[in-house]
C-alpha positions in Angstrom: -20.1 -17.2 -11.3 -16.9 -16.9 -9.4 -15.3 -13.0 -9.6 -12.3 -13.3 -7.6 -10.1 -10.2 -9.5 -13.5 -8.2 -9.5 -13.6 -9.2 -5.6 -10.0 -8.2 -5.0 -10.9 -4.7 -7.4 -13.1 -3.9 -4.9 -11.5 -4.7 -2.0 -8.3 -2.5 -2.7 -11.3 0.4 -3.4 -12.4 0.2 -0.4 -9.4 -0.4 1.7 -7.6 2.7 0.5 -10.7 4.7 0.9 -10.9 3.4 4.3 -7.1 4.5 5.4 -7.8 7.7 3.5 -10.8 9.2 5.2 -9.1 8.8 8.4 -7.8 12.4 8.6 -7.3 15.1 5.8 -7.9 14.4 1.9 -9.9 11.5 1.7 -8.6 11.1 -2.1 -4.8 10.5 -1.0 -3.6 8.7 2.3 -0.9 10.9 4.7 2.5 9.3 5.8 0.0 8.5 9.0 -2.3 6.3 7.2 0.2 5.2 4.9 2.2 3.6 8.3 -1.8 2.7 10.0 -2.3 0.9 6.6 0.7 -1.7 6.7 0.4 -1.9 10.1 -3.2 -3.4 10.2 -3.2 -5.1 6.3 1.1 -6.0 5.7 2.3 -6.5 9.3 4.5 -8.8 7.9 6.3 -6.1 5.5 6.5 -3.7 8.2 8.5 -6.0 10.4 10.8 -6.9 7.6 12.3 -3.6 7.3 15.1 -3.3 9.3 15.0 -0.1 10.8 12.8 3.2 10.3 14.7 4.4 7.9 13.8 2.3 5.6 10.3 2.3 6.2 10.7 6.2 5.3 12.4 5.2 2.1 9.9 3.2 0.8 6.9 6.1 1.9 9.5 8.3 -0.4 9.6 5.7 -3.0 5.3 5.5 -3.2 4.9 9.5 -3.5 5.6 9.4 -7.3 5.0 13.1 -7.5 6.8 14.3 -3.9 3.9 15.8 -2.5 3.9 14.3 0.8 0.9 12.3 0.2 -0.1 8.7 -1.6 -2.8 8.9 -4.0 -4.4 6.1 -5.3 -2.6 5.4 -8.7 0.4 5.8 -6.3 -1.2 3.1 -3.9 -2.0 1.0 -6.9 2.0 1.0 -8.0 2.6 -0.2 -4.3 0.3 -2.6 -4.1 1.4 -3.8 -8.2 4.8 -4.1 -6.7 4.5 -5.9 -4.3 2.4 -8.6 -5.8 5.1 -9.2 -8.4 7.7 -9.6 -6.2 5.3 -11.7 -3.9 4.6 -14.0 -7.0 8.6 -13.8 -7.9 9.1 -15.5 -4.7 6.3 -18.1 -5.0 8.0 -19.0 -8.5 11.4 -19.7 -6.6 9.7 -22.4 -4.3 
């Protein structure tokens, strides 16, 4: 029995507890981990952005509730996003 979304479910578990734990509330990741977390998993985004402030921009744009931290449900809209717009420019090929 192949489980690939249960797979994937568990993966982004584990990877946002993983870049969580790495200093301060393990339940939400810091701009720190947030910025440790593309760098290592979405190099590729990271070097799209033009310049820094845009990277800061987009941090911004994931803390839903402005309180300097990402939780998970925050993470999870991040990662939803950019899967759409990742399968938006797979449809255009």
């Amino acid at each position: 029995m192949d489980m690939k979304l249960q797979t994937a479910m568990v993966l982004l578990l584990e990877t946002f507890k993983e870049y969580a734990s790495a200093e301060g509330n393990p339940k939400t990741l810091t701009k720190n981990e947030v910025m440790e977390l593309y760098k290592k998993e979405l190099p590729a985004f990271l070097e799209g952005a033009k310049d820094q402030g845009e990277v800061d921009e987009l941090l911004r744009a994931m803390d839903h509730d402005g309180n300097a931290e990402v939780d998970f449900t925050e993470f999870m809209h991040m990662v939803g996003a950019l899967t759409c717009a990742a399968h938006g420019f797979d449809q255009q090929k």
